[in-house]
C-alpha positions in Angstrom: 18.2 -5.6 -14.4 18.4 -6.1 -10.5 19.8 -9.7 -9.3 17.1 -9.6 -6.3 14.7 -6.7 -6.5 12.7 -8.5 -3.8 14.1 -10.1 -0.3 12.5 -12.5 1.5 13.5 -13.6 4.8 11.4 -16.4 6.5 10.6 -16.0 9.9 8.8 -18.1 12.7 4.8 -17.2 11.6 5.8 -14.4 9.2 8.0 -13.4 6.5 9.2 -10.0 5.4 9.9 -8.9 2.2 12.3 -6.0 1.7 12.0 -3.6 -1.2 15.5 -4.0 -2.4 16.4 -1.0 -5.3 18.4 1.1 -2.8 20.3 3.2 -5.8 16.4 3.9 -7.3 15.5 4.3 -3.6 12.7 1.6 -4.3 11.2 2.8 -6.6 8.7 0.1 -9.0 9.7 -1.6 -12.0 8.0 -4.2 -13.9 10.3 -6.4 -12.5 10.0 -5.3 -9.3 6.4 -6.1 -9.6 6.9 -9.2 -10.9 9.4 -10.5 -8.1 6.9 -8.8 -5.3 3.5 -10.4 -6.7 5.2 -13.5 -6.8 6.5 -13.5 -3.1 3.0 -12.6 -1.8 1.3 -15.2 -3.7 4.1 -17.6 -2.2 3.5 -16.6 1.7 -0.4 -16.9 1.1 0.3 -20.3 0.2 2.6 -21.1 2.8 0.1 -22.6 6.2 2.2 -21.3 8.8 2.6 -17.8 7.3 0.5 -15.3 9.9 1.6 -12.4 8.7 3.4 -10.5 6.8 6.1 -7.7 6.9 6.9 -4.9 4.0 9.7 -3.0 4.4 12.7 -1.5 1.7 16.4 -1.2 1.7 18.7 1.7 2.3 17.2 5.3 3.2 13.9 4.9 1.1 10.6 2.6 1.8 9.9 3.6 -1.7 9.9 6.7 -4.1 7.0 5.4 -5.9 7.1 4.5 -9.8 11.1 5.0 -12.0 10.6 6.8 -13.9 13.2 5.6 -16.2 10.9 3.1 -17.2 8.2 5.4 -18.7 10.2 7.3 -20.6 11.3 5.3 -24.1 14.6 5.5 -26.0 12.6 7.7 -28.5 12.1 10.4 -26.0 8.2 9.5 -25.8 7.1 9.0 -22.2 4.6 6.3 -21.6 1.2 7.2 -20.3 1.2 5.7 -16.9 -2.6 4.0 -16.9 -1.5 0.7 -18.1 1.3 0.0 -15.7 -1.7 0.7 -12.7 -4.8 -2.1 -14.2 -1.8 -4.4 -14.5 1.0 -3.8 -11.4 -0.2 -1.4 -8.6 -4.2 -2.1 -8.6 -3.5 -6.0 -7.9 -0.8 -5.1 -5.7 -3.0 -2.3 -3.4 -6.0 -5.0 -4.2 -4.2 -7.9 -2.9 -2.7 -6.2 -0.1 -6.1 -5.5 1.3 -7.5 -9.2 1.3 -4.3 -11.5 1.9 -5.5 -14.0 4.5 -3.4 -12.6 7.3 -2.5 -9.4 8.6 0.1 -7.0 6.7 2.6 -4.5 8.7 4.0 -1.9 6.9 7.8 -0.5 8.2 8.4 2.4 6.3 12.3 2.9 6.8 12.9 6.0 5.1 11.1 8.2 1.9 7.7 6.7 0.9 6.3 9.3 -2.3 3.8 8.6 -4.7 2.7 4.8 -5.2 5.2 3.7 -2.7 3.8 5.8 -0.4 -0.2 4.8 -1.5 1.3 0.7 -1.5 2.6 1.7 2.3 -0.7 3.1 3.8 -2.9 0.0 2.0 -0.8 -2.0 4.6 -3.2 -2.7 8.1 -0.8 -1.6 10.2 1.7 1.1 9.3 4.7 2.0 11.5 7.5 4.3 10.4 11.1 5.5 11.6 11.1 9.1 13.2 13.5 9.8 10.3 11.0 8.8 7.5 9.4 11.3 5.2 5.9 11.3 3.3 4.9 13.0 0.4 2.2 12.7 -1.9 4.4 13.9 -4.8 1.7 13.4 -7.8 0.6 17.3 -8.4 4.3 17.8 -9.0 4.0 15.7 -12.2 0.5 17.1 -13.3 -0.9 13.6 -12.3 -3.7 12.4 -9.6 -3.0 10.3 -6.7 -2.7 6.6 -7.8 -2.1 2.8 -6.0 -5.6 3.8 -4.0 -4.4 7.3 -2.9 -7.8 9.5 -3.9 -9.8 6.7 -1.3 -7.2 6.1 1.4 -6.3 9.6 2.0 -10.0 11.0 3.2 -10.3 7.6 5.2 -7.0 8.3 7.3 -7.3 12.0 7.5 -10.2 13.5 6.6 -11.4 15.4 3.4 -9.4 18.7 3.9 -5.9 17.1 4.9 -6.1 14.3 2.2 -6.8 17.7 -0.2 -3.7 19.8 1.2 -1.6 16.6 1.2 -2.3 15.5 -2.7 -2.8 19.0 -4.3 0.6 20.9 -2.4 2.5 18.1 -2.0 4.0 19.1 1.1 6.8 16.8 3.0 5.4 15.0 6.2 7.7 14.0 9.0 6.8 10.5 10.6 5.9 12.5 13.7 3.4 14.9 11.8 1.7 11.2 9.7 1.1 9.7 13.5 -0.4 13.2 14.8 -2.8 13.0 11.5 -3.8 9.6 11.6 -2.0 8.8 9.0 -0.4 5.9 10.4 0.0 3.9 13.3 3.4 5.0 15.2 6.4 6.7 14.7 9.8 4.8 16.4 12.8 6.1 16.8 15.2 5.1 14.3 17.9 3.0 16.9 14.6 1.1 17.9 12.7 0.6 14.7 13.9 -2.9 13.5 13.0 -4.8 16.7 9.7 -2.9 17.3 8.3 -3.5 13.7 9.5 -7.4 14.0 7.8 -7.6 17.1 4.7 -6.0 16.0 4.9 -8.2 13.0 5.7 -11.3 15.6 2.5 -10.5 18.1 0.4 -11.1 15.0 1.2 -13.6 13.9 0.4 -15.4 17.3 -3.1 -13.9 17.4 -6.1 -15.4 16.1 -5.8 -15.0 12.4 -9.1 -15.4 10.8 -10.5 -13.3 13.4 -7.9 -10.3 12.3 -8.7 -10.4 8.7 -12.3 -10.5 9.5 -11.8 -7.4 11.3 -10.1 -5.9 8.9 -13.2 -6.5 6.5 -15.5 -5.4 8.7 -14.1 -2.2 9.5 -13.6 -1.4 5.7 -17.1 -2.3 5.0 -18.1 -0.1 7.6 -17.1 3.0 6.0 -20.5 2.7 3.6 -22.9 1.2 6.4 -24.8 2.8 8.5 -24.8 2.2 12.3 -27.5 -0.2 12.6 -26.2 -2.0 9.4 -22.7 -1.6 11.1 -24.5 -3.2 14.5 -26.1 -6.1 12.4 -22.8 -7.1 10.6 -20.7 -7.3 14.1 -23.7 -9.7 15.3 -23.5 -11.7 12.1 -19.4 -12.0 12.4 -19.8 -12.8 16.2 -21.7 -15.3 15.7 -19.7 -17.0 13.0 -16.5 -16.7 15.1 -18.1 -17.9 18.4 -18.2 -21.2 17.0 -14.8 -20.7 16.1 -11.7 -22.9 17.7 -9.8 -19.7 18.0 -12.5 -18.7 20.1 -12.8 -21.4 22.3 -9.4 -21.8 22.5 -9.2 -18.3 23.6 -11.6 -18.6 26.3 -10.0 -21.9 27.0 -6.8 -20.2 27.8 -8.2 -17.0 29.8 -10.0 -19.6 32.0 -6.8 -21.4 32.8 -4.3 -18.3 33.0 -2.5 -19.2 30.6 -1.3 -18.0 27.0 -3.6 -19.1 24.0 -2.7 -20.8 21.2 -4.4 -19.7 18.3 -4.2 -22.1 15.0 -6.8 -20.9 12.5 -5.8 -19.2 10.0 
């Protein structure tokens, strides 16, 4: 079993947690699971955690599921629906409605779930030497960990098709042209951009993010006057806001806000 499958390193109005099975280049075990739910559910809890950052160890974000683990001593592999109501739904779930913004710093390979878990993050960045593949077809399995509902939202019906039926190998460069994530860095510059990315979000106005976040996922089933209606209704909520009078506060006085809600 790994000592620390998960590492968490506090930082001043974030945290990151680092993927740590470099030899299994990240790939998800129970454990794994286990250590990673528990480390989210501790920075939600924690006041002056603004954001959070998910990153791995060694040349791979993460290769998705071991395999090891589904196949038994017997011989008999282990049909994989279980492991995803119990581990990767919560996880992708969770992801998606943690009270604070999530950055995603996909180091190296991201395949399969890993690479699903990696784009259910808000704001994806990736090293230029990074790779993506949707490697599910290979197996004779469907896209999991959200992939069949991300994909078309990032890239459109036809490339989220190519992607999860061929399987094809994405550079970092190739995911930013699609949309598939935010930005590719070169590798030399990678660490400090993604801690300052995860930094600047942490000092903006929290609830205002998530809210955004919401808003623009819900969205994607509205239509443009329903779309219109919510923004008024969130508006009006947040005007009334300290964040936002703090805000206007600050641009009044030239000076920097300082945004507390969260």
């Amino acid at each position: 079993m790994d000592e620390n499958p998960i590492l968490i390193d506090r930082r001043t109005g974030y945290r990151i947690l680092t993927l740590n099975r470099p030899q299994r280049l990240n790939a998800f075990t129970i454990p794994m699971h286990q250590a990673l739910a528990a480390a989210i559910a501790d920075a939600e809890q924690d006041q002056t955690c603004r954001a959070l950052l998910l990153t791995g160890t060694g040349r791979a974000f993460s290769s998705g599921q071991d395999l090891n683990e589904r196949v038994l001593p017997t011989g008999e592999v282990v049909v994989p629906g279980e492991a995803l109501g119990k581990y990767y739904n919560p996880l992708v779930l969770k992801l998606r409605a943690l009270p604070f913004p999530v950055v995603c710093a996909v180091n190296g390979i991201a395949a399969g779930a890993g690479l699903n878990i990696a784009l259910a993050c808000d704001v994806v960045l990736a090293a230029r030497s990074a790779t993506f593949t949707q490697v599910f077809a290979r197996l004779g399995l469907v896209p999991d960990a959200g992939g069949t509902w991300l994909l078309p939202r990032l890239v459109g019906r036809a490339r989220a098709l190519g992607l999860a039926m061929l399987g094809d190998k994405l550079s970092a460069e190739q995911a930013e042209r699609i949309g598939l994530i935010w930005k590719c860095v070169d590798d030399a510059a990678f660490a400090d951009e993604v801690q300052t990315t995860a930094s600047r979000l942490a000092e903006l106005p929290t609830r205002a993010l998530v809210a955004t976040r919401a808003a623009i996922d819900a969205a994607q089933d509205l239509g443009f006057a329903e779309a219109l209606s919510h923004e008024g209704d969130l508006q009006r909520r947040f005007g009334a806001s300290h964040d936002y009078l703090e805000g206007v506060a600050a641009f009044m006085a030239k000076r920097p806000p300082r945004f507390t809600d969260r």
